[in-house]
N, C-alpha and C positions, 0 to 999 in steps of 0.2 A: 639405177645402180642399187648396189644392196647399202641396207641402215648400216651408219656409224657405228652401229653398236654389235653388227651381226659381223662377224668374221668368218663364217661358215665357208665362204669362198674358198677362202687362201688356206683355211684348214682343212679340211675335209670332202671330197667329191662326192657325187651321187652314189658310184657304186662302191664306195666304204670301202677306198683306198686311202693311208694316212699321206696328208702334207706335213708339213711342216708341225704335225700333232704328234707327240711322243707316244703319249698314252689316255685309253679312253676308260672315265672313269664311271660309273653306274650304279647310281644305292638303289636298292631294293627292299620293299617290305614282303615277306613270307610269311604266308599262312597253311598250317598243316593241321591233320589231328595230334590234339595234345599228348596223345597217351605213344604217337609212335617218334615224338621228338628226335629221339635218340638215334632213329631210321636214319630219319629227314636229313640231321645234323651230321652227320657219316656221309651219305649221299653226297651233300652241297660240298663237304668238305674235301673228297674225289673228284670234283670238278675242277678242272685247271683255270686259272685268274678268280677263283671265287674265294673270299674269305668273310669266317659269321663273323658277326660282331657282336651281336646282341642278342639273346635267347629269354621268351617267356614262356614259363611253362606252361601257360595256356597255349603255344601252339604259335607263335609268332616267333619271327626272325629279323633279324636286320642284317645286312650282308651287302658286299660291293663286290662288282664283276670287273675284275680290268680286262685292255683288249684293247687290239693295235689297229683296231677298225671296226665303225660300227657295224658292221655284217657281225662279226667276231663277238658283239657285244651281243648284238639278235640273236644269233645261234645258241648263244650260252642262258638266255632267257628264256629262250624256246625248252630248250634242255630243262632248266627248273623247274616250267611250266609244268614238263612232260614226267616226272618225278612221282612214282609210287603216292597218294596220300600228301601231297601237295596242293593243297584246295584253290593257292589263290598266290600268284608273283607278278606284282608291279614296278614295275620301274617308278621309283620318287625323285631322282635327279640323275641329270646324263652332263658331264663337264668333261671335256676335253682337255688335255694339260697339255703343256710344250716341252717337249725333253730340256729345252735350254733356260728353262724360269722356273724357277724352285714353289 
C-alpha cells in the first residue's frame, strides 16, 4: 500500500485529473537576461494562474503557477520554459491544497 505519509492516491491520478485537490500550487525560480526583465516580467504576467512575486534585477524571479491539475501545472511550465530570453524555470515546490482546508 502507499506510505502514511503520501496521499497522492486519493488526490491526485496519473493523468492529472483533480480528486478531491481544489488547487495545485507550484513555486518557481526564473532565470532571464537582466537587461530584458521587464519583457520577461510582462510575459509571465499574461500567463493565466501565474503570479511574480519576487524580482531581482539581476535577472531572477520567484513566481507561483496555480492549476487544477498537474498536467495544467506542466503545461504552464512548459510555457515559461518556452518564453523569449528565459534561460532557466524550475519548479522548487509542488503542494497540492484541498478546497475544503484553509
Amino acid at each position: 500500500g502507499a506510505a502514511p505519509w503520501n496521499d497522492w492516491p486519493d488526490s491526485c491520478t496519473r493523468s492529472g485529473q483533480v480528486g478531491r485537490v481544489g488547487v495545485i500550487v507550484s513555486g518557481l525560480l526564473v532565470i532571464c537576461r537582466g537587461g530584458l526583465l521587464p519583457d520577461v516580467t510582462a510575459a509571465l504576467d499574461a500567463l493565466p494562474g501565474v503570479e511574480v512575486h519576487q524580482v531581482d534585477p539581476a535577472g531572477r524571479l520567484v513566481l507561483t503557477i496555480e492549476a487544477s491539475s498537474t498536467d495544467g501545472c506542466a503545461d504552464r511550465l512548459r510555457a515559461i520554459q518556452a518564453l523569449p530570453d528565459v534561460l532557466s524555470a524550475e519548479m522548487a515546490v509542488h503542494v497540492f491544497e484541498d478546497e475544503g482546508h484553509p
